[in-house]
C-alpha positions in Angstrom: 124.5 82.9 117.0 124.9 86.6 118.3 121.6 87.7 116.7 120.1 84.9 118.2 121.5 85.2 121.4 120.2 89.1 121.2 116.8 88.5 119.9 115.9 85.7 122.8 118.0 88.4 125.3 115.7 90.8 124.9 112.3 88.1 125.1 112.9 85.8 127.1 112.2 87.6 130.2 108.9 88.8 129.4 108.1 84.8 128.7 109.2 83.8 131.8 106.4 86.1 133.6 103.4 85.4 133.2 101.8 86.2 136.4 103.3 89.8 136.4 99.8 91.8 136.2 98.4 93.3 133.1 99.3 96.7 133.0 103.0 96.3 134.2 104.0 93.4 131.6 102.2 94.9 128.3 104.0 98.3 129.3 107.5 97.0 129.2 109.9 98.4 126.9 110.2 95.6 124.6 107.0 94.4 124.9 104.7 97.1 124.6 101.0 96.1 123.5 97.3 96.5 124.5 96.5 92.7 126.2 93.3 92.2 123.1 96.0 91.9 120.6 96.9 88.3 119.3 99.6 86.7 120.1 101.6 87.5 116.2 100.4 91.2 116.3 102.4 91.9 120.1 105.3 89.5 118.8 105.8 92.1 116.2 105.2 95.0 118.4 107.7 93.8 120.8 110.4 93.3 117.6 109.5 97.1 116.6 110.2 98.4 120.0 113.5 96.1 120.6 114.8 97.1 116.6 114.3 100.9 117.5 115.8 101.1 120.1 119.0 98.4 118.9 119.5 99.7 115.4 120.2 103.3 116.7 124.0 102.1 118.0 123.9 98.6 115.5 124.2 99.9 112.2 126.9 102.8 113.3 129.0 99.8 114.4 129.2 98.6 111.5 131.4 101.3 110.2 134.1 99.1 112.5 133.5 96.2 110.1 135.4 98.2 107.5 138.3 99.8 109.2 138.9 96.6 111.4 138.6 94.3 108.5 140.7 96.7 105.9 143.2 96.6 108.9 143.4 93.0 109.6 143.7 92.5 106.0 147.0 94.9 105.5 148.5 93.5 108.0 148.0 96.8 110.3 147.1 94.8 113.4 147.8 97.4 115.9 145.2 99.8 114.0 142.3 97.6 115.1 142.3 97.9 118.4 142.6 102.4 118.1 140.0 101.5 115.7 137.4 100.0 118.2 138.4 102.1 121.1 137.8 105.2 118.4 134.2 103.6 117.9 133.9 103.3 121.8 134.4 106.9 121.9 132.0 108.0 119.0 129.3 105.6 120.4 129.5 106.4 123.9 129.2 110.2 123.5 126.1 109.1 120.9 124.4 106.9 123.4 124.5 109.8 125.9 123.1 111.9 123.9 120.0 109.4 123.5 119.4 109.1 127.3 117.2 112.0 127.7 114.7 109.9 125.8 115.0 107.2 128.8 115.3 109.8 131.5 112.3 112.0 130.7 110.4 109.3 128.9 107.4 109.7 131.1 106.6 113.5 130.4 107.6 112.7 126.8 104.7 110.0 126.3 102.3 112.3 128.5 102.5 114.7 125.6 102.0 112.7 123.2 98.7 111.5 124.4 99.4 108.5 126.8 97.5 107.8 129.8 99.4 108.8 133.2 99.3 105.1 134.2 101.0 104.4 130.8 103.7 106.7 131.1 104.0 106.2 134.5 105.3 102.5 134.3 107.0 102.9 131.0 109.1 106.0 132.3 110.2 103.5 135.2 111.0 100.8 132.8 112.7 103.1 130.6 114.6 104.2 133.8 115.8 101.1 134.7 116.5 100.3 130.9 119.4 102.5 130.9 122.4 100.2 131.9 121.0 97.9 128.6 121.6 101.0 126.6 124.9 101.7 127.6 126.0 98.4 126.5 125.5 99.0 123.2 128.8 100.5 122.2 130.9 98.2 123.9 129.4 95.3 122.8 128.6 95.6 119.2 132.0 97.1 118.9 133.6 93.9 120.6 132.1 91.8 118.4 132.9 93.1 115.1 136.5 93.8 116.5 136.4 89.8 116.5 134.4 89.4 113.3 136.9 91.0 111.5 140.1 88.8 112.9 137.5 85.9 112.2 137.2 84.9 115.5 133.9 83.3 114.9 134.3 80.6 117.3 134.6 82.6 120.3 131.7 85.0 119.5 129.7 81.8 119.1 130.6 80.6 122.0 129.9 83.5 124.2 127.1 84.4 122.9 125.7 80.4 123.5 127.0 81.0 127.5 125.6 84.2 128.3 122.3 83.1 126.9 122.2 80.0 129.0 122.8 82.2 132.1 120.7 84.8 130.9 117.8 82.2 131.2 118.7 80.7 134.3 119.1 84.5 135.7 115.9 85.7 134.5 114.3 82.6 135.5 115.7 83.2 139.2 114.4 86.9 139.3 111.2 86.4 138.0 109.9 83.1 140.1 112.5 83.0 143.1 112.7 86.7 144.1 109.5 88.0 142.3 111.2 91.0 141.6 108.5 91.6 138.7 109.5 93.6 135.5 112.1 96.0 136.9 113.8 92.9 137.6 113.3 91.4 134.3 114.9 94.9 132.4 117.4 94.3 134.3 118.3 90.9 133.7 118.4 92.0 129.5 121.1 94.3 130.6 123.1 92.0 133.0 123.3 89.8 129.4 124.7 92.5 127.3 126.9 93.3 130.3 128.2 90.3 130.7 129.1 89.3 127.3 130.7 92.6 126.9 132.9 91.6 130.0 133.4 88.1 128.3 134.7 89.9 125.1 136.7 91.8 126.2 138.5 89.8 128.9 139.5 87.5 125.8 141.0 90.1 124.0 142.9 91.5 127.0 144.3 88.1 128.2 146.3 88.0 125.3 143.4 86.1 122.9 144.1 89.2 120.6 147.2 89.8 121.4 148.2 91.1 117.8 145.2 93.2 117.4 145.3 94.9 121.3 148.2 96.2 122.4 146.6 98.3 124.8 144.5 102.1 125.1 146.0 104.5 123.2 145.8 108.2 123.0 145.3 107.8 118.9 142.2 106.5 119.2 141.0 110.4 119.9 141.8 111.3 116.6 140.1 111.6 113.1 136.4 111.4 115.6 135.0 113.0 113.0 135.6 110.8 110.3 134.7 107.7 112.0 131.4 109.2 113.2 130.6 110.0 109.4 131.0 106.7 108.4 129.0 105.6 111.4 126.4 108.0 110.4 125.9 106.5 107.3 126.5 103.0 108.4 123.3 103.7 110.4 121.3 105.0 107.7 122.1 102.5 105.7 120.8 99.8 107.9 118.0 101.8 109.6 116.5 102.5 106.2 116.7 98.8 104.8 115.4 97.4 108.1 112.3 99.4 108.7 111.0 99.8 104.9 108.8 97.0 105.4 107.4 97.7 109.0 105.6 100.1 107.0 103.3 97.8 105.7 102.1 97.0 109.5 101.9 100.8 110.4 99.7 101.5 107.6 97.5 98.3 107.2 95.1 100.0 109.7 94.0 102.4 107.4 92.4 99.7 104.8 89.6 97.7 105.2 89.4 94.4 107.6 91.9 96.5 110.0 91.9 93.4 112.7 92.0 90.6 109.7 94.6 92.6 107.5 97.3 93.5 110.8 97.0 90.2 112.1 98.3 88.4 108.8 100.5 91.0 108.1 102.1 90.6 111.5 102.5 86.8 110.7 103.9 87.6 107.5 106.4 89.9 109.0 107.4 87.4 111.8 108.3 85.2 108.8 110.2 87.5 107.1 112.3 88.3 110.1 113.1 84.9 111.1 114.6 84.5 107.5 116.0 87.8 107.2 118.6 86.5 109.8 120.0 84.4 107.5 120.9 87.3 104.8 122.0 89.3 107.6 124.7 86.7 108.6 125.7 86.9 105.2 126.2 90.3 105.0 128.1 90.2 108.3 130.2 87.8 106.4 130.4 89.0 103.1 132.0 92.7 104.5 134.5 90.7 106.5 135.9 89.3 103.7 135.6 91.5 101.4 137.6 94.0 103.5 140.1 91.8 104.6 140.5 91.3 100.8 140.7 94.2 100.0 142.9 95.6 102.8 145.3 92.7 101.4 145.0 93.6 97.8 143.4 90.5 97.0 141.1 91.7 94.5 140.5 88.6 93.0 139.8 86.9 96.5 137.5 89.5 96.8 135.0 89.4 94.1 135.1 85.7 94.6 133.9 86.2 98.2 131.2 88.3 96.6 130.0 85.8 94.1 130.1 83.0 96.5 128.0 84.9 98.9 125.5 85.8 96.5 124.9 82.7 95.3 125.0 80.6 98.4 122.4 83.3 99.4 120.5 83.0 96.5 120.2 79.6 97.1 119.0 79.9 100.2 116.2 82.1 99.1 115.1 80.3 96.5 114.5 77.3 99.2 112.9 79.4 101.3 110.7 80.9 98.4 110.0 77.0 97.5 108.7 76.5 101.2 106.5 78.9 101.4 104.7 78.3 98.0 104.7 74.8 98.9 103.1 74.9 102.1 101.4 78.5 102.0 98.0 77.0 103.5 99.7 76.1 106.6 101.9 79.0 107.1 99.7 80.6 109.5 99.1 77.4 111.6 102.0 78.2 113.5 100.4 81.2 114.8 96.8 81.3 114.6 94.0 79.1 114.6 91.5 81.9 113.1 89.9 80.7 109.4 89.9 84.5 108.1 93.4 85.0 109.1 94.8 82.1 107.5 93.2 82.7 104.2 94.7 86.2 104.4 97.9 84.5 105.4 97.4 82.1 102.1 97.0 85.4 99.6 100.0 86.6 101.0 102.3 84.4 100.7 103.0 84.9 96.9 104.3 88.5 97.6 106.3 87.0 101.2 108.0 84.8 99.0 109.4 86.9 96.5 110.0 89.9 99.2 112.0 86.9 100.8 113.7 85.8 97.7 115.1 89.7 96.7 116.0 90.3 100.5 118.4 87.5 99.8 120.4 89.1 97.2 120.8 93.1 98.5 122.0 92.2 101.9 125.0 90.5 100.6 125.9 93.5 98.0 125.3 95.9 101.0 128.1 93.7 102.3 130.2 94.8 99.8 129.6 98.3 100.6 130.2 97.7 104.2 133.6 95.8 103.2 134.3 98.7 100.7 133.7 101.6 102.7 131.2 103.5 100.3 127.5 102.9 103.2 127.0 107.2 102.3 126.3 105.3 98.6 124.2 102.8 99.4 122.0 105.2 101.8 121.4 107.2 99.4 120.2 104.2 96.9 117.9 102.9 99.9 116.2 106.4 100.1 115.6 106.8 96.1 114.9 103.3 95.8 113.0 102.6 99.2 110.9 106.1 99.6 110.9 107.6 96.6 110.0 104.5 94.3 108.6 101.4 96.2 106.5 103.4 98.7 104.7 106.1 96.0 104.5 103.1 93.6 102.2 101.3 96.5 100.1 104.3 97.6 99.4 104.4 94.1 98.1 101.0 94.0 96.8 100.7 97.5 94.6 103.7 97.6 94.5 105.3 93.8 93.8 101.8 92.4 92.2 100.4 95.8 94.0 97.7 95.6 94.3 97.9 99.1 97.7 96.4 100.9 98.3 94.0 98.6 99.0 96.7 96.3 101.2 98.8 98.4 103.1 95.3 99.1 103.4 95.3 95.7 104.7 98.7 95.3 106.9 98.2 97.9 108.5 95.2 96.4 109.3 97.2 93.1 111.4 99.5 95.6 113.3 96.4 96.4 113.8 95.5 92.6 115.6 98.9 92.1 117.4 98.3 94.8 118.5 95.1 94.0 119.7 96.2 90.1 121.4 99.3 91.1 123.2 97.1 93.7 124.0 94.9 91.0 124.9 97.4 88.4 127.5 99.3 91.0 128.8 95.7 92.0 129.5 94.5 88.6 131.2 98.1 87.4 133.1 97.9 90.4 136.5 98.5 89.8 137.9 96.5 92.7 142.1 97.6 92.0 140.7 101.2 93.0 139.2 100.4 95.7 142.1 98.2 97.3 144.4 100.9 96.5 141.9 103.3 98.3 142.0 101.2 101.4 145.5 100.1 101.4 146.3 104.4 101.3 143.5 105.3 104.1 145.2 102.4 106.7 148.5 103.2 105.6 148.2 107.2 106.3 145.9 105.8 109.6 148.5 104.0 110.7 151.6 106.6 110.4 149.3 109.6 111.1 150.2 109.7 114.8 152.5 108.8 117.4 150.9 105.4 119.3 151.2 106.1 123.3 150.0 102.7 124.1 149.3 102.6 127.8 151.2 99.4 128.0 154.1 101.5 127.3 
């Protein structure tokens, strides 16, 4: 529910205005696009724009999945809330660090080649962008500090009101005041604004009143730490989610450019709708298995794991099922072009089995993300990702001309080494260590430093 109340946050707006002229809606920050493109190609365009910008401060939260849900799991309740306001600090000072991009974003894209009407409106969109970015670390944070007390419920149910008034806002600005598209960038940030009030007024009122005991001076110490394992929280999730954009960045370089982006952009769309479902697994899966773990559960733990992979595996292999099933009418949803919808047709053998591995490795990065080893699993995206899967389909894209089907291919193999190393280090696992080594890390957390609770 919160990735689809984020996904629609950040594109509903730009639906909703239509009559906004040419130059000012394809220049938006989210939805950046020349107007000839078909409607799949900007749909992706807009979902490269959003994840860049959203994955910078997204995957360093999840380092909180793992100290909040070791925490919550030993019975260290106090710990979670110095935890999150320990991320808030990291975060914050990271986010600042970013705003130069939105500040001098016009000069920026002048340099690199833009036209001054271009960078123009995009600087003052990127401008106005800045409260939505400063969001980030409070509300990603809030919402793993309830994932991990498995407060699902109340995240869903947030998420489901600000969305409804996120419409109805954006609605309002866009036909009743004609504000236009500084309006509308605004109304994205009034969303993440407001659930980030609604969070945390739950866990203030006394909805966490285990968990929050108030702002403590603790939660300025072992910064460096956290912002490691926030660092490689990120990597880990920035490399897995952008492998396969690659595909779209280099598809113009083969023949059939127009035919070849355009069912690649389909296939993509298709792949991210699905993905969400692993994704909520993983989310899951590193709950659990830190709370397990935190507990000394081991048991408990590995039986998370194998219940996750399955039920995820069984969800892929449906999926997989649909689309070979119905791979002639995939691309009716999107297009009504012949040539695209053949293309669409030859993909969907290798969109099927990219969807069918994608199910398994999300879940096992869960483990990581419950187990606290991300710097690991980094490292295995990089060797696996860019060192095997996308030399493997240069090799057959361009060497053997093969053309993208080939570097799909080869990118696909990347995914397969992924997927066994992942399944190798899960199964070797030994899972007594590592709830020892997370029992000792919240235990010397914990005791490390006088709590002065501003409560007190």
């Amino acid at each position: 529910m919160a990735g689809v109340k984020e996904a629609m946050a950040s594109s509903s707006p730009v639906h909703l205005q239509p009559h906004c002229p040419v130059l000012r809606h394809r220049h938006h920050p989210v939805l950046r696009r020349p107007p000839q493109w078909p409607r799949p190609r900007r749909h992706l365009h807009r979902q490269h724009r959003y994840h860049r910008h959203h994955l910078r401060v997204h995957g360093m939260a999840s380092a909180l999945e793992t100290l909040c849900g070791q925490a919550y799991g030993a019975k260290q309740f106090h710990m979670l809330g110095i935890y999150m306001q320990r991320s808030w600090v990291v975060l914050f000072l990271c986010s600042l660090l970013l705003l130069p991009l939105f500040v001098f974003a016009t000069p920026l894209l002048k340099l690199m080649g833009q036209s001054e009407a271009v960078a123009e409106r995009t600087g003052l969109v990127a401008l106005w962008s800045i409260p939505f970015h400063l969001s980030f670390p409070f509300q990603l944070t809030l919402q793993r500090f309830l994932q991990s007390q498995l407060k699902m419920g109340v995240i869903a149910w947030v998420c489901g009101g600000v969305l409804a008034l996120h419409v109805f806002v954006s609605w309002f600005f866009v036909y009743e005041l004609g504000i236009g598209i500084v309006g509308t960038t605004l109304t994205i940030g009034f969303a993440w604004w407001a659930s980030v009030v609604a969070f945390f007024a739950y866990t203030v009122s006394g909805g966490c009143s285990e968990t929050w005991t108030g702002f403590s001076t603790q939660a300025f110490f072992g910064l460096w730490d956290f912002f490691k394992l926030s660092l490689a929280s990120g990597f880990m999730l920035l490399l897995e989610n952008f492998y396969y954009r690659v595909l779209v960045i280099v598809s113009g370089y083969f023949n059939n450019t127009e035919i070849a982006v355009d069912a690649l952009s389909i296939c993509m769309t298709i792949y991210a709708w699905e993905s969400m479902i692993p994704l909520g697994f993983l989310a899951a899966t590193g709950v659990r298995v830190a709370n397990e773990l935190g507990a000394g559960n081991t048991k408990a733990a590995k039986f998370a794991t194998t219940v996750a992979v399955l039920t995820s595996l069984a969800v892929g292999l449906l999926f997989w099922l649909i689309i070979i099933a119905f791979n002639e009418k995939l691309a009716m949803i999107f297009t009504s072009s012949s040539p695209v919808i053949t293309m669409v047709n030859e993909l969907s053998v290798l969109l099927a089995f990219t969807i069918l591995l994608n199910c398994i490795q999300p879940v096992l990065s869960g483990v990581a993300v419950g187990s606290g080893w991300q710097a690991i699993v980094a490292t295995i995206n990089i060797g696996s990702y860019y060192l095997v899967g996308v030399p493997v389909g240069v090799v057959l894209g361009w060497l053997l001309l093969f053309g993208f089907k080939g570097l799909w291919t080869g990118m696909i193999s990347g995914t397969v080494v992924q997927t066994l190393i992942l399944v190798i280090i899960t199964m070797r696992l030994d899972w007594e260590k590592e709830a020892q080594r997370a029992q000792i890390q919240i235990a010397k957390e914990a005791t490390s430093k006088p709590r002065i609770s501003a409560q007190q």
